[in-house]
DRENDO-1510 file (C-alpha; in Angstrom, 1 decimal, always signed):
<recs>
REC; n; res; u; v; w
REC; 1; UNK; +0.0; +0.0; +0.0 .
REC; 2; UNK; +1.3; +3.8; -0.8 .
REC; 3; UNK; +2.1; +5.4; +1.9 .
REC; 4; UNK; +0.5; +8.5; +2.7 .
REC; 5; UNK; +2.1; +11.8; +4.0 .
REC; 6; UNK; +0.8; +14.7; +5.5 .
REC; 7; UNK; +1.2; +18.9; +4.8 .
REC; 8; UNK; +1.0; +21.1; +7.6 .
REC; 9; UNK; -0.3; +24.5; +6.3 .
REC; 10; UNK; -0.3; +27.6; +8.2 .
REC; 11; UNK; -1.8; +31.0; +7.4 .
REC; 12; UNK; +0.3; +33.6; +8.7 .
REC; 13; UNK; +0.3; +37.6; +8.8 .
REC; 14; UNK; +2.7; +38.9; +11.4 .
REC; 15; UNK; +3.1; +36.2; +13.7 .
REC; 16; UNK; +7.1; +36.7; +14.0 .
REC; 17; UNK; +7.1; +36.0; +17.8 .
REC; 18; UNK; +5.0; +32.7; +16.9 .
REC; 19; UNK; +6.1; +30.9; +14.1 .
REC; 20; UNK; +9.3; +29.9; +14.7 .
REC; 21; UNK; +8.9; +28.2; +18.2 .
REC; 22; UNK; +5.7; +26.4; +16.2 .
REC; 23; UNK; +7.9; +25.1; +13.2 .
REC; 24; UNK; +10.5; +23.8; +15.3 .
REC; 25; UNK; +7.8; +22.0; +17.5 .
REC; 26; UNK; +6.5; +20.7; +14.5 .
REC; 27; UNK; +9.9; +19.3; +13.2 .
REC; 28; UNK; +10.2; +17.1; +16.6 .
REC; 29; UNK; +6.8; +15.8; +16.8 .
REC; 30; UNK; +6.9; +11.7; +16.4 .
REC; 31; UNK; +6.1; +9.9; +13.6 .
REC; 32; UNK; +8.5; +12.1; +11.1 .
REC; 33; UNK; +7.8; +9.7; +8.2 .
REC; 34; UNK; +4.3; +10.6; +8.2 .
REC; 35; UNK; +5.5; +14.1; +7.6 .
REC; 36; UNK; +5.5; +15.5; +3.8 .
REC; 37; UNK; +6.2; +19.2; +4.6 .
REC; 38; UNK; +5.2; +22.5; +6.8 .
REC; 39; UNK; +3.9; +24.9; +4.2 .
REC; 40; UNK; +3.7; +28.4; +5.8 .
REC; 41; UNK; +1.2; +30.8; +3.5 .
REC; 42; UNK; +2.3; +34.1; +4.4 .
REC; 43; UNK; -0.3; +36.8; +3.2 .
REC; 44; UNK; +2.1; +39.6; +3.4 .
REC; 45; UNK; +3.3; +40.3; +6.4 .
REC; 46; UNK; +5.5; +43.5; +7.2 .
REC; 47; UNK; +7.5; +41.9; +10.2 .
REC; 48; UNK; +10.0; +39.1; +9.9 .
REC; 49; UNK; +7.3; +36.6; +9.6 .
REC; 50; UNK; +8.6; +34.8; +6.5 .
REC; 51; UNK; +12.5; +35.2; +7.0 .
REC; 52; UNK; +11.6; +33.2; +10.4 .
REC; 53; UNK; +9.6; +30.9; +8.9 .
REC; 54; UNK; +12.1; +29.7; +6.1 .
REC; 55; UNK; +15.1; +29.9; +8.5 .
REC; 56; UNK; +13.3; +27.3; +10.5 .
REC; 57; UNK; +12.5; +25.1; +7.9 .
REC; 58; UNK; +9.4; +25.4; +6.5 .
REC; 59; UNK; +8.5; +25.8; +2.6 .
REC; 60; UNK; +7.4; +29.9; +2.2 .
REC; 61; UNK; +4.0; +30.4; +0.3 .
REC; 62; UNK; +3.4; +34.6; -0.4 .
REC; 63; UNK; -0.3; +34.4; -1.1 .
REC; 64; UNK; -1.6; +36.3; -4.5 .
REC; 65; UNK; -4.4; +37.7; -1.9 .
REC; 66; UNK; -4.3; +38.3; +1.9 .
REC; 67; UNK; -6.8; +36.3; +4.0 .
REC; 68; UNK; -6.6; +32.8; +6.3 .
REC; 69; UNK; -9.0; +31.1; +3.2 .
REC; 70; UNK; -7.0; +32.3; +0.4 .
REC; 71; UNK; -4.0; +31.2; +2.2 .
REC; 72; UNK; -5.4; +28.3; +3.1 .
REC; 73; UNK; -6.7; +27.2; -0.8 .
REC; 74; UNK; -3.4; +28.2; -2.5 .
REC; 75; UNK; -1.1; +26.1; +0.1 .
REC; 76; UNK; -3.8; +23.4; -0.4 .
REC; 77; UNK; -3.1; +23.3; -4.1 .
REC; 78; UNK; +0.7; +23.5; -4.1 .
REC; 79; UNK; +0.5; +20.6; -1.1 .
REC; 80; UNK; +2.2; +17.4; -1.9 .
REC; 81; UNK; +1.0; +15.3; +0.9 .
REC; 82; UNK; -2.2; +13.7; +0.4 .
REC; 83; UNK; -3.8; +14.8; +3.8 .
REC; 84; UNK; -3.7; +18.5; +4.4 .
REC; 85; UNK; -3.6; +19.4; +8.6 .
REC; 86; UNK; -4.5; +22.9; +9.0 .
REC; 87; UNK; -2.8; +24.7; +11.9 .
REC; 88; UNK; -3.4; +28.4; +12.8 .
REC; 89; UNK; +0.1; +30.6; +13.6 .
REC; 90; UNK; -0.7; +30.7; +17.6 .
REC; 91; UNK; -1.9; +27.2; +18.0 .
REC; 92; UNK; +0.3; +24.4; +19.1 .
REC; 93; UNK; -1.1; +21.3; +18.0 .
REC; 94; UNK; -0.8; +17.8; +20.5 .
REC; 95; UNK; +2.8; +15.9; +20.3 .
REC; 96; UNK; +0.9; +12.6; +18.9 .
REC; 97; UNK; -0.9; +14.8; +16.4 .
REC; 98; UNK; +0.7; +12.9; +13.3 .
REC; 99; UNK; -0.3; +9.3; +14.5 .
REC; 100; UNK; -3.6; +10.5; +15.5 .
REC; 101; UNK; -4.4; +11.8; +12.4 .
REC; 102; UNK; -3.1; +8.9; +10.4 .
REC; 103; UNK; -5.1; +6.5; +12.7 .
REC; 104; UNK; -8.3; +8.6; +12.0 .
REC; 105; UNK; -8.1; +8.0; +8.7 .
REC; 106; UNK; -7.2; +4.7; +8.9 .
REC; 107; UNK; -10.7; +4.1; +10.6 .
REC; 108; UNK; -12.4; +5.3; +8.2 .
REC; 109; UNK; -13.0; +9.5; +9.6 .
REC; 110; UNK; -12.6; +11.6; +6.4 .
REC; 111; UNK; -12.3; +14.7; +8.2 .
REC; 112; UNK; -11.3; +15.7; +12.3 .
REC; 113; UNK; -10.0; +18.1; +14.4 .
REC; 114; UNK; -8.4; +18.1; +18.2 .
REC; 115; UNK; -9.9; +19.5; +21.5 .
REC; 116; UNK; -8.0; +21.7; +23.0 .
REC; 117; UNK; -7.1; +23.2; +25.9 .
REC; 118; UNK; -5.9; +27.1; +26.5 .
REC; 119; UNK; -2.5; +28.3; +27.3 .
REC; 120; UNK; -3.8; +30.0; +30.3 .
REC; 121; UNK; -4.7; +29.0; +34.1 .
REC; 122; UNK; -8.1; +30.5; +34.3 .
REC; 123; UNK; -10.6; +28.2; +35.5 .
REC; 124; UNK; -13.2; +29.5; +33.2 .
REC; 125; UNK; -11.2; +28.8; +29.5 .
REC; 126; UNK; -10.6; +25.7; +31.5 .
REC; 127; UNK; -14.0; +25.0; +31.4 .
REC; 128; UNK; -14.3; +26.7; +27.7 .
REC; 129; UNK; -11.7; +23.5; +26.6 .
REC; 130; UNK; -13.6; +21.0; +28.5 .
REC; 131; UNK; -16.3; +21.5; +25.5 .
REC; 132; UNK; -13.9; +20.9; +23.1 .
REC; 133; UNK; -14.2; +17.2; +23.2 .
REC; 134; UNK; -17.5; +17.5; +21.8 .
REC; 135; UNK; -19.5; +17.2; +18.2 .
REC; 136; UNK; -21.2; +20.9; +18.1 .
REC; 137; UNK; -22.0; +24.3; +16.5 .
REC; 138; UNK; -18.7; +25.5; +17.6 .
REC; 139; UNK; -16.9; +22.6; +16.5 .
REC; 140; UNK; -14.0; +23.2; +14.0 .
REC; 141; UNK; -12.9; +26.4; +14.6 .
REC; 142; UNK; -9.4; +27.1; +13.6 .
REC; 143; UNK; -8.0; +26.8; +17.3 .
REC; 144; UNK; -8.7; +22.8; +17.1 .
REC; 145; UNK; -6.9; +22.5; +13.8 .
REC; 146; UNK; -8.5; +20.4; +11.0 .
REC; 147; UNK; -7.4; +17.8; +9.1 .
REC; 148; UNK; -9.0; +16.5; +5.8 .
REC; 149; UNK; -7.6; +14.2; +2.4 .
REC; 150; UNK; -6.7; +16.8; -0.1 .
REC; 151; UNK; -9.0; +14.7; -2.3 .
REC; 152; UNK; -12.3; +15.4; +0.1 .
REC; 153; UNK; -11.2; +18.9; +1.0 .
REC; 154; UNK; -11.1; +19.4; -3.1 .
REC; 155; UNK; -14.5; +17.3; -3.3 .
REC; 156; UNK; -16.2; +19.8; -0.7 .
REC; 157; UNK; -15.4; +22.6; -2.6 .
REC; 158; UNK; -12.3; +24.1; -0.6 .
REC; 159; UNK; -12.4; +27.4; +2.1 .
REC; 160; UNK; -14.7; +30.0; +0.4 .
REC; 161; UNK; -12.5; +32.9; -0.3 .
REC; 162; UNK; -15.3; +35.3; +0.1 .
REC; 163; UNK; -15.4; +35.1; +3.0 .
REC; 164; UNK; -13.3; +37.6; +5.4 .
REC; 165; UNK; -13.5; +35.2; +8.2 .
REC; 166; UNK; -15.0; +32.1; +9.7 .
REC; 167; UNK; -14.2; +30.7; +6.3 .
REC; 168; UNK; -13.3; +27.3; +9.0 .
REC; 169; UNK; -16.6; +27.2; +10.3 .
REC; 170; UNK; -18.3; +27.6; +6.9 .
REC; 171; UNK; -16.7; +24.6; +5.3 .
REC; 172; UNK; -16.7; +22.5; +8.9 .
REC; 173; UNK; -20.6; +22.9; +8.6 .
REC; 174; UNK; -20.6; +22.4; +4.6 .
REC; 175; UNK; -18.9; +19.5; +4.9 .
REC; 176; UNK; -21.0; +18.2; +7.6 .
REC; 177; UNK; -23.8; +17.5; +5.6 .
REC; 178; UNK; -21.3; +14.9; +3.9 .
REC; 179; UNK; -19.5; +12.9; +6.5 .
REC; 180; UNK; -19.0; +13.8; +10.4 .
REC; 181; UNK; -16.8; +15.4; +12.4 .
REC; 182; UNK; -14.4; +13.2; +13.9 .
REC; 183; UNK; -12.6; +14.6; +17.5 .
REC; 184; UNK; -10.0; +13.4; +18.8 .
REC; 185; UNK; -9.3; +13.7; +22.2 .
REC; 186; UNK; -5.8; +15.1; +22.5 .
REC; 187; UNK; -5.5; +18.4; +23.5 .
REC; 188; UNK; -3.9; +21.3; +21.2 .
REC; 189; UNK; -2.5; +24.2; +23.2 .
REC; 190; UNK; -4.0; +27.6; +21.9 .
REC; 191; UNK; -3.2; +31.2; +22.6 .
REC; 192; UNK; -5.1; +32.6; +25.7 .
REC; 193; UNK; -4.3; +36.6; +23.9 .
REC; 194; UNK; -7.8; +37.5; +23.4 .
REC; 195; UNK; -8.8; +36.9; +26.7 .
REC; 196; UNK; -6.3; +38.2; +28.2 .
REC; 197; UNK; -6.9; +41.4; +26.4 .
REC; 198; UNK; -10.2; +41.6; +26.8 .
REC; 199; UNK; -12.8; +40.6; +29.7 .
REC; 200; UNK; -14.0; +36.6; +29.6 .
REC; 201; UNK; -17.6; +37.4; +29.2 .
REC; 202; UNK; -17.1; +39.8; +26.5 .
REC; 203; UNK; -15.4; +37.3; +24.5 .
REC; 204; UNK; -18.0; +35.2; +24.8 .
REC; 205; UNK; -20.8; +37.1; +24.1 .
REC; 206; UNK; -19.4; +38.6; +20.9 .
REC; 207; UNK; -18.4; +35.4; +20.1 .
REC; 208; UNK; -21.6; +34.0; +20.5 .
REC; 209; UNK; -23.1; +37.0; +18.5 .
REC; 210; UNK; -21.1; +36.5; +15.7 .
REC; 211; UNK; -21.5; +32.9; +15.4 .
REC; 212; UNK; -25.5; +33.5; +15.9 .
REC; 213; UNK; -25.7; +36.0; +13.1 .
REC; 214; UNK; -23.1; +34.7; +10.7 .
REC; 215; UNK; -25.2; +31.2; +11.0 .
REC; 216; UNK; -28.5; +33.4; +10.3 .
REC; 217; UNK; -27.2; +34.8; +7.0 .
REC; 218; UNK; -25.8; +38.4; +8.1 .
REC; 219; UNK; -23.3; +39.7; +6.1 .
REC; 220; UNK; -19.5; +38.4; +6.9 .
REC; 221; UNK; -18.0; +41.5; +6.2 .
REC; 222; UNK; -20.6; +43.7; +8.4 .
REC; 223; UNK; -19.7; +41.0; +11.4 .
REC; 224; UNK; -16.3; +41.1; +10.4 .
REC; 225; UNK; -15.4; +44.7; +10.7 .
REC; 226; UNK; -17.9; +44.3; +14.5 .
REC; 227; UNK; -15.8; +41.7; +15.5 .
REC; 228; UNK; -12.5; +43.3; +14.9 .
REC; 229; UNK; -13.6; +46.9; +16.3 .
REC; 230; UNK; -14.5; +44.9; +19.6 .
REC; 231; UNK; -12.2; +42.5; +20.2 .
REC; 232; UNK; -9.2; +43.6; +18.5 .
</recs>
């Protein structure tokens, strides 16, 4: 049987503090073999971003068009593994993540993502992540990182660039109506900043907000500029 290999893609813009202590945890996870390549899809970033990024390894993508879907689509088309893990810039995804994808697969999931927990001690994210084991609306999101066959993420149609954000949700939920959403429980570590710049309950009420609306129909790019004016 062919063996199968994955690409790690991540969107980047301005995440020169980030990316290179993520690439070099990426190069020492387990399971190397199963590794094709870390694609990093900068979308023009005016900080040292994409030296980082190609000093620590990883192939440089400079998107034709700035935004995580874009991204996202043209490192999926230049991939050359045949399962595509997506991983967001200030998310670092669980040590085992490479057999647990492959093993997935190998049971038959054609799509998944990770819980996760936050890089933070606050008992209420804490509680947050404990959801993050769990099949629901919220599912999916770009913190849990996502991993898909480039031939099923092709057949679903891609990210839909028009999208300014919540292009992850969007597909998760498009896709849904196809096959489920596998979770597997080993925790990602994701970046506690927005809560830590902002108060816990007014993340979650604009989050909640946003997802509400964005599910109803409202325009992305109305929520979008709301969402960025409010929470930075």
């Amino acid at each position: 049987m062919e063996k199968k290999t994955i690409s790690i893609i991540i969107p980047t813009l301005n995440e020169e503090e980030r990316i290179g202590p993520l690439i070099d945890h990426l190069h020492q996870l387990p399971h190397p073999a199963y590794l094709q390549e870390i694609i990093v899809c900068d979308g023009g970033s005016e900080d040292k971003t994409q030296e980082i990024a190609e000093a620590a390894g990883a192939t440089l993508l400079k998107s034709p068009q700035r935004g995580r879907a874009v991204q996202m689509n043209y490192a999926a088309d230049l991939a050359q593994g045949d399962i595509l893990y997506f991983v967001h810039a200030d998310v670092v995804p669980p040590k085992e993540c490479l057999g647990n994808i492959m093993n997935a697969l190998a049971e038959g999931h054609r799509m998944g993502c990770f819980s996760f927990d936050f890089a933070s001690t606050s008992k209420l994210l804490k509680i947050n992540a404990y959801f993050t084991q769990f099949d629901l609306m919220t599912s999916g999101g770009g913190d849990q990182t996502f991993f898909i066959p480039k031939a099923t993420f092709n057949e679903l149609g891609q990210f839909d660039e028009k999208l300014p954000f919540m292009e992850d949700f969007d597909f998760v939920w498009r896709a849904k109506k196809h096959y489920p959403l596998h979770l597997v429980k080993n925790r990602a570590v994701v970046s506690a900043r927005k809560y830590e710049s902002n108060s816990y309950l007014k993340v979650q009420v604009v989050n909640g907000i946003t997802l509400a609306l964005f599910k109803r129909g409202y325009s992305p790019f109305k929520l979008a500029r709301w969402y960025k004016r409010l929470l930075g």
